[in-house]
N, C-alpha and C positions, 0 to 999 in steps of 0.2 A: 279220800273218797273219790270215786270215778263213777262219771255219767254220759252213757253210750247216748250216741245221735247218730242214728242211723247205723254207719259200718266205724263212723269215728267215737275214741274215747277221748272226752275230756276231764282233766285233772282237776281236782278241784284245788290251789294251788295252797297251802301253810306251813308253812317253812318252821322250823321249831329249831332249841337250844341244844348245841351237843357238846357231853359230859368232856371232860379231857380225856379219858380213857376211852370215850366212845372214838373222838377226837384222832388219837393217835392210832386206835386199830384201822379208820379209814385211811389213814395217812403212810401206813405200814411202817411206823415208828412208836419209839415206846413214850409212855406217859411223861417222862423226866423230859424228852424233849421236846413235846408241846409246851410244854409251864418254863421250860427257856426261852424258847420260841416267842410266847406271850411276854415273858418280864422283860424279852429284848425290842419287844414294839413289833416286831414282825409279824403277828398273831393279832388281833385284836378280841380281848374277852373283856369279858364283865362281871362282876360280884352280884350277887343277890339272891332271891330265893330257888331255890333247884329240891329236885325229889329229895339229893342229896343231903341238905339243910341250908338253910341261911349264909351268908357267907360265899357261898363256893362258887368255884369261877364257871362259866358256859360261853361257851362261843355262840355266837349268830348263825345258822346254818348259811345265808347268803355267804356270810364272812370266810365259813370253814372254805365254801365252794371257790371260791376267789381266790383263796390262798391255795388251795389244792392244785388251781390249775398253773398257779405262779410257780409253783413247788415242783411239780412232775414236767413241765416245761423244761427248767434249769436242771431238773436231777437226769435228765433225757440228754439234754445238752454236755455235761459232765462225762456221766458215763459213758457216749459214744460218740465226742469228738462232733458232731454231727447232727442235722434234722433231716425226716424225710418223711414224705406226705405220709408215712403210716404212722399215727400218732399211738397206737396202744403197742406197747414193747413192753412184757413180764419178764424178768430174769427169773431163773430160777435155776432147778436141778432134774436134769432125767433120772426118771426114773424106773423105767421098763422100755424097751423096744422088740418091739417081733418083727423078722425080717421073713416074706417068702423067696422066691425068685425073682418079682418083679418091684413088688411095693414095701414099705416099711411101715409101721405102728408105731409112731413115736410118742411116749408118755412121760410129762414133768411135772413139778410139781410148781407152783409161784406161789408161794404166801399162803393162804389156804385156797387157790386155786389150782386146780387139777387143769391141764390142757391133754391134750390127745391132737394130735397130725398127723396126718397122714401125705406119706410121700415116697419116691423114689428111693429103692433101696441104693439105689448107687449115690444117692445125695446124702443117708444118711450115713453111708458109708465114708463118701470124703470127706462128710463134717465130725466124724468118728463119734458118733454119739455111742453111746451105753450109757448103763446105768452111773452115774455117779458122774456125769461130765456135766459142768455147770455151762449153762444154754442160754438163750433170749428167743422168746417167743414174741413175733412182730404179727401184729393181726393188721390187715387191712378188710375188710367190708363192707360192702353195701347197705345188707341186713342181719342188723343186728337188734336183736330184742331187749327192751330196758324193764324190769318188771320195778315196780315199785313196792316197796317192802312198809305193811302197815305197822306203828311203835306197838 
């Protein structure tokens, strides 16, 4: 729930329980490695009642968030040797580019995210992009819009 004042919105803030499958889709991991994750103390869940039935495990949404940021820090680290003030890096895969004489349309795919960039055809030429060259997409911004999504 959100309640404007004035030109600002405020959140109204309740953090809620997510499923392990919710779990692993935010995490871009599959469901067997959350419930490792969990039995290996790395995860913190808890047993009780869920839509699911009695019993079933759900993480803390604070918890998931904490772990998230612990998770893509080190998986950031790993993967590129490296940190650098632009914290949001997608890998993925191109998948379309249109080249004119000056600029390029670069299209990939990350997870179920679609990017599009645009840039100099001679950049995307020495980074030989086409279709099918596996890429990282580094976003840095200013503004960027967060929508929040009601259950």
């Amino acid at each position: 729930m959100a309640r404007r004042c004035g030109t600002t919105v405020h959140s109204v803030t309740q953090t809620r329980d997510f499923r392990i499958g919710e779990a692993a889709d935010l995490l871009g991991v599959s469901a067997d490695t959350v419930r490792r994750w969990i039995d290996a103390g790395r995860l913190p869940a808890r047993r009780g009642d869920s839509a699911d039935g009695p019993g079933h495990r759900t993480i803390a949404g604070p918890d998931l968030a904490a772990f998230a940021t612990t998770f893509a820090d080190v998986e950031e680290q790993q993967r590129h040797g490296s940190v650098s003030s632009a914290r949001n890096r997608m890998r993925g895969i191109v998948t379309r580019v249109v080249r004119d004489g000056v600029m390029a349309q670069v299209e990939m795919q990350a997870g179920p995210h679609r990017i599009v960039s645009l840039m100099s055809r001679e950049a995307a030429d020495a980074l030989g992009l086409e279709p099918g060259v596996l890429s990282v997409a580094v976003v840095k911004s200013t503004n960027v819009v967060v929508e929040r999504i009601e259950p």
